[in-house]
C-alpha positions as CSV (number, residue, x, y, z in Angstrom):
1,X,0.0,0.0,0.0
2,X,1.2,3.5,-1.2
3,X,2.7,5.1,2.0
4,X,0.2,8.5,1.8
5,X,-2.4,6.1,1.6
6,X,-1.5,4.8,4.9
7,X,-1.4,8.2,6.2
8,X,-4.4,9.0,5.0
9,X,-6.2,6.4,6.2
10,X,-4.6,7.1,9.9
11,X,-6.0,10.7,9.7
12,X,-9.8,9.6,8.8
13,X,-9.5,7.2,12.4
14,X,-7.8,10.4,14.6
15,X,-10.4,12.6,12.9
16,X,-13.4,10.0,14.1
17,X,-11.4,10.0,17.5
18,X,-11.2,14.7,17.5
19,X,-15.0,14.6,16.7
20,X,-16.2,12.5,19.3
21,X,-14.1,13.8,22.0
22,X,-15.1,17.7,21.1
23,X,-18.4,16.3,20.7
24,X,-18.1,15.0,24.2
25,X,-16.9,18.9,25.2
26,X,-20.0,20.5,23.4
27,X,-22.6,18.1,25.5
28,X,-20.9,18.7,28.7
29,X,-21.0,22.6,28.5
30,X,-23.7,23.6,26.0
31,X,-21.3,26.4,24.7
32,X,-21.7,27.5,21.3
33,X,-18.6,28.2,20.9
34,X,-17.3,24.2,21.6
35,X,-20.5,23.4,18.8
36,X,-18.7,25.1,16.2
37,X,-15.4,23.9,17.1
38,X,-17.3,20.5,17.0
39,X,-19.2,21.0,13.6
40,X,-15.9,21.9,11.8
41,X,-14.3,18.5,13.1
42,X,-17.1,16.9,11.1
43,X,-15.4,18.4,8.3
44,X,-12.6,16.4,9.0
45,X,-14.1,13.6,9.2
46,X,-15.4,14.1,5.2
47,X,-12.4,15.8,4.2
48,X,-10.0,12.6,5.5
49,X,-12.5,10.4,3.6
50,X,-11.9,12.5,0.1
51,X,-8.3,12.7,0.6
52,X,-8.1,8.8,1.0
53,X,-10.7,8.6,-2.6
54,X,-8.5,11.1,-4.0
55,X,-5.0,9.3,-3.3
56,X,-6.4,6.3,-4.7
57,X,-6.9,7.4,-7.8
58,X,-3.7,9.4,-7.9
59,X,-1.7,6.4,-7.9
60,X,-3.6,4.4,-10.6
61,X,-1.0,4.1,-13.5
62,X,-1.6,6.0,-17.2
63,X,-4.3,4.2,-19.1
64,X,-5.7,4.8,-23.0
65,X,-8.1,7.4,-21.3
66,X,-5.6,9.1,-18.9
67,X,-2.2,8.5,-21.2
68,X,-0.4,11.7,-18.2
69,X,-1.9,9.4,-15.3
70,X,-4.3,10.4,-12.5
71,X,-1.5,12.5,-10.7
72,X,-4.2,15.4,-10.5
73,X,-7.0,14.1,-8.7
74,X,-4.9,15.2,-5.4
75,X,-5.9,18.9,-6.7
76,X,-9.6,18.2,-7.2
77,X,-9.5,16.4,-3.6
78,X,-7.9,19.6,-1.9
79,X,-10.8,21.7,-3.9
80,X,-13.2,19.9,-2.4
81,X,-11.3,19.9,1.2
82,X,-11.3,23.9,0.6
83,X,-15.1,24.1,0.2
84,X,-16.2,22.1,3.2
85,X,-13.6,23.8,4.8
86,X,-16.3,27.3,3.7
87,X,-19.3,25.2,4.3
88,X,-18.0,24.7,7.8
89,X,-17.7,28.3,8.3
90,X,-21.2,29.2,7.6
91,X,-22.9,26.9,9.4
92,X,-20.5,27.9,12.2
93,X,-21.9,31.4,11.6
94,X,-25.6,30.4,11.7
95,X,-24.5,28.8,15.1
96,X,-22.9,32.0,16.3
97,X,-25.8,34.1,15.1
98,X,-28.2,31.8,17.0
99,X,-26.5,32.2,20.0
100,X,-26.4,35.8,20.1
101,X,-30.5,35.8,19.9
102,X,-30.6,33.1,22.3
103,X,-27.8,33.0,24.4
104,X,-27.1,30.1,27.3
105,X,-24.8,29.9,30.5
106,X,-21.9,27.5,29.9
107,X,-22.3,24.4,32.3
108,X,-19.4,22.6,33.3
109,X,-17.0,24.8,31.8
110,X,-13.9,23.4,33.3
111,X,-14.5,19.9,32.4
112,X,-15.4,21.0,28.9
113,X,-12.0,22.9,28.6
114,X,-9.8,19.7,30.0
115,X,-11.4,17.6,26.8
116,X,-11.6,19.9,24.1
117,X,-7.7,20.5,25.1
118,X,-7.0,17.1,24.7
119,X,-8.6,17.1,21.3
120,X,-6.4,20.1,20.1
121,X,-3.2,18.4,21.3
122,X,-3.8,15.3,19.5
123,X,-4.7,18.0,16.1
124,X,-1.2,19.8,16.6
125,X,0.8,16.7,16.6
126,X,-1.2,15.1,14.0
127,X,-1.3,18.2,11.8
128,X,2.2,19.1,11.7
129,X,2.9,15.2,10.8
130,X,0.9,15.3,7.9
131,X,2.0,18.9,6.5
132,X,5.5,17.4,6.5
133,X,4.3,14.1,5.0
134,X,2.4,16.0,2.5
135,X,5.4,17.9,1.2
136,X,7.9,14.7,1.6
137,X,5.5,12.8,-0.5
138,X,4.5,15.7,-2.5
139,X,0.7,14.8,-2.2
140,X,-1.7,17.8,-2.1
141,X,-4.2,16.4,-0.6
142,X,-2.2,15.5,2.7
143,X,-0.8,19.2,2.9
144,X,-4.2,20.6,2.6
145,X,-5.7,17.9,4.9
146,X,-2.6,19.4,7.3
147,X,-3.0,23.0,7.1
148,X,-6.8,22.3,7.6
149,X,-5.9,20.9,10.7
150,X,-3.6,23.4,12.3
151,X,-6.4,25.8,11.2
152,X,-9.1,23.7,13.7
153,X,-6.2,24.4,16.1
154,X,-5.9,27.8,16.1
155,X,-10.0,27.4,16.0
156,X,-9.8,25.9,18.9
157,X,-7.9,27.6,20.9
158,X,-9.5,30.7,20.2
159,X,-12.8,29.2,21.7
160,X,-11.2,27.8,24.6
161,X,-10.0,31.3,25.2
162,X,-13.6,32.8,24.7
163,X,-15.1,30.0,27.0
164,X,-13.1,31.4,29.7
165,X,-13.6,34.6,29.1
166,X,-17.4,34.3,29.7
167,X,-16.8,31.9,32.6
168,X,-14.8,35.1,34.3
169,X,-16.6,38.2,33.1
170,X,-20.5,36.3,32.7
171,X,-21.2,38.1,29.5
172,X,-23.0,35.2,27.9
173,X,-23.0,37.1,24.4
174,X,-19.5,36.4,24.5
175,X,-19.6,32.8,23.5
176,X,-21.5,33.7,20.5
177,X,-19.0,36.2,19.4
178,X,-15.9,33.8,19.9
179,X,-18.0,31.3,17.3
180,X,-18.6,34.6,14.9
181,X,-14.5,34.7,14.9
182,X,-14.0,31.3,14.7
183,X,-16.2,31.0,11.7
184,X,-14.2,34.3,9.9
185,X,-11.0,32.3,10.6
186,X,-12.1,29.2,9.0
187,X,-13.2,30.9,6.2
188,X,-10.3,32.2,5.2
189,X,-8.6,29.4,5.7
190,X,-10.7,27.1,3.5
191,X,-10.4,30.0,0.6
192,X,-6.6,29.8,1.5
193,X,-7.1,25.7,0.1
194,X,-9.3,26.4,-3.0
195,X,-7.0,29.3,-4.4
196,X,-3.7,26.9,-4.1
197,X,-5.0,23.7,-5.7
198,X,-6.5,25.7,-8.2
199,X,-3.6,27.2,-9.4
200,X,-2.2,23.8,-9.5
201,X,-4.5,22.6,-11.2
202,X,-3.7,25.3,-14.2
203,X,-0.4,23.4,-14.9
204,X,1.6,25.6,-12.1
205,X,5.5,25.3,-13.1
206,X,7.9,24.0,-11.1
207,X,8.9,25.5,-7.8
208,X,12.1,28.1,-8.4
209,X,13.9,25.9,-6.3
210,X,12.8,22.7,-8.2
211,X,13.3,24.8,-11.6
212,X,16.9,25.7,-11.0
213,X,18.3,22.0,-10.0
214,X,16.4,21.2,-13.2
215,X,18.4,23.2,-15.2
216,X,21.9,22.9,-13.7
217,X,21.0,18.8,-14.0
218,X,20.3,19.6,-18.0
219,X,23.5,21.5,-18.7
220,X,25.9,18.8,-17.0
221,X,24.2,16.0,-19.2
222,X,24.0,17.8,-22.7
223,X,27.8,19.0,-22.9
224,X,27.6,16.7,-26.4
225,X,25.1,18.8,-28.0
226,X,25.4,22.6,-29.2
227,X,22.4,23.6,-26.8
228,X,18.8,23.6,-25.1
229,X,16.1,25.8,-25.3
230,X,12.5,26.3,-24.5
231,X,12.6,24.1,-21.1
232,X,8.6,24.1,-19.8
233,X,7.9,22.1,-16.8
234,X,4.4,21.4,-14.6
235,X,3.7,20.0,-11.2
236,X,1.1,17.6,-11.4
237,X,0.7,15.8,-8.0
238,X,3.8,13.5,-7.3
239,X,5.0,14.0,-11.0
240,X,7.1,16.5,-12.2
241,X,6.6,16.8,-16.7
242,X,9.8,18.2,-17.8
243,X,10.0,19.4,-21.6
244,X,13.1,20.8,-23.9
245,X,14.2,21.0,-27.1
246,X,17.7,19.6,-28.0
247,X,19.8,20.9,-30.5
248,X,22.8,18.7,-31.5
249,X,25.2,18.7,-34.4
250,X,24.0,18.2,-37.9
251,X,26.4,15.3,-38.8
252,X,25.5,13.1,-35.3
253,X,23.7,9.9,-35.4
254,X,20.1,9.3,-34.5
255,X,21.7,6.7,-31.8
256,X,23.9,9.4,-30.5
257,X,21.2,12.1,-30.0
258,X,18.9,9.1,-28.4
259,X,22.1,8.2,-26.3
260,X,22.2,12.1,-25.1
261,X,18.6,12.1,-24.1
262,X,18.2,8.9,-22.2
263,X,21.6,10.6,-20.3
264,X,19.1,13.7,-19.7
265,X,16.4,11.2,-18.7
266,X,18.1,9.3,-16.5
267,X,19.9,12.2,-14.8
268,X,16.5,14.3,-14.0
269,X,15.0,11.1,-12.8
270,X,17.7,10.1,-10.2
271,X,17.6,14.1,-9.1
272,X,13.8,14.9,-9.7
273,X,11.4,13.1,-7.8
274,X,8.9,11.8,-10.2
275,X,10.2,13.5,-13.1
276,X,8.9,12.6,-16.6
277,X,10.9,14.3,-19.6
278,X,10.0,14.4,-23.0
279,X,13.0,15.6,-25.3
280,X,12.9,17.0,-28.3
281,X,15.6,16.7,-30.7
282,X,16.5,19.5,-33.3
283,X,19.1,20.2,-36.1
284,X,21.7,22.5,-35.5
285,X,20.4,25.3,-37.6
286,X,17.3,25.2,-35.0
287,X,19.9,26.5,-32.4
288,X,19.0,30.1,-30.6
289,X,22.3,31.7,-29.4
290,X,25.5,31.0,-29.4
291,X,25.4,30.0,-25.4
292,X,25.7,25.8,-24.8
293,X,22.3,26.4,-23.2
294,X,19.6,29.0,-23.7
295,X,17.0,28.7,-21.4
């Protein structure tokens, strides 16, 4: 089994294990506030689910329908994340505005407080595990499944901070207004989710980083030929498409020029993670500059 799939599949059972425990916090306190940390943890609970779908069909190799893979369904997945990620946020707002017309003491507010913070510690851990998995694996829908996350736990602690603020000053209107910011918060971060997977999604090039060991691998592996030009590259999911044209000599052999490229190939596969490079070869009047490369 692919290892984000294992992750993934980990973060739908904690997410199960959040909700019921904040779920447990909202029954012994009544607070609003605690509800709408609760409702967005049912958000995790979906979004974990999608990210597993979305994995899934990430790995599935190239087939006569899909001849670049399925590499992109991690995008669609985080799209999806983003807007139950905004869903959340307005029914945490209809929550919040319910409270402020009908607003209720908060029972048993240190108990509530000791297991909603043992929810949020368990998120932190869990959250910062899979933002680094998602970028180690270069899955999109495990950084965005992360980042969602460590939003709930800024969410959270935010309400914990309102709940005690009512529980010291009595202004029950005060539970309501916490949920208000929560909701704003969540919000943004959910449009924060939708605006980066979308521009993925528009065949986003390579990272600079990513972009410039591209190009110093390229010039090491084509001293044979006159020069390159034209490189393009895209991020699609684990996969990295990598494209150039080639110019070599006019009197070299087709098996020369292929010998060149599968050097090129083989070098940006052993330094790119999931590189796929399509070459392609010109004559030398095709060349650009006099430079060896001309990027």
């Amino acid at each position: 089994m692919d290892r984000a799939l294992k992750i993934a599949i980990c973060s739908f059972a904690i997410s199960i294990v959040v909700l019921a425990i904040k779920c447990a916090a909202y029954l012994l306190t009544g607070s609003v506030a605690l509800l709408s940390d609760a409702l967005e943890s049912i958000i995790n609970v979906v979004t974990a689910l999608a990210v597993i779908i979305s994995i899934r069909v990430a790995v599935r190799p190239p087939d006569a329908q899909h001849p670049y893979g399925h590499h992109k369904a991690e995008y669609l997945s985080a799209i999806v994340v983003g807007a139950m990620i905004i869903g959340a946020a307005l029914a945490i707002m209809n929550a919040a505005y319910q409270g402020f017309l009908h607003p209720k003491p908060i029972e048993a507010a240190w108990a509530g407080l000791a297991v909603s913070s043992a929810a949020t510690m368990l998120n932190v851990l869990w959250a910062l595990y899979l933002i680094g998995q998602g970028r180690a694996q270069r899955s999109a829908s495990l950084a965005a499944d992360g980042k969602h996350l460590m939003a709930d736990v800024v969410t959270t602690i935010g309400v914990l901070l309102g709940v005690v603020l009512v529980m010291f000053t009595g202004i029950e209107e005060l539970d309501a207004g916490v949920a208000a910011l929560v909701a704003l918060h969540v919000l943004w971060s959910g449009w924060g989710v939708v605006r980066e997977s979308a521009s993925s999604l528009l065949d986003e090039a390579a990272p600079p980083h990513e972009l410039a060991l591209i190009k110093e691998v390229i010039v090491k592996n084509s001293v044979d030929a006159i020069e390159t030009h034209d490189l393009r590259t895209r991020n699609a999911g684990k996969a990295t498409f990598i494209e150039f044209h080639l110019v070599v000599p006019t009197g070299m052999t087709v098996e020369d020029a292929h010998n060149i490229c599968d050097r090129l190939e083989d070098a940006l596969k052993a330094s790119v993670s999931g590189a796929v490079t399509n070459i392609h070869v010109e004559p030398q009047t095709k060349a650009k500059g006099a430079l060896a490369t001309a990027f």
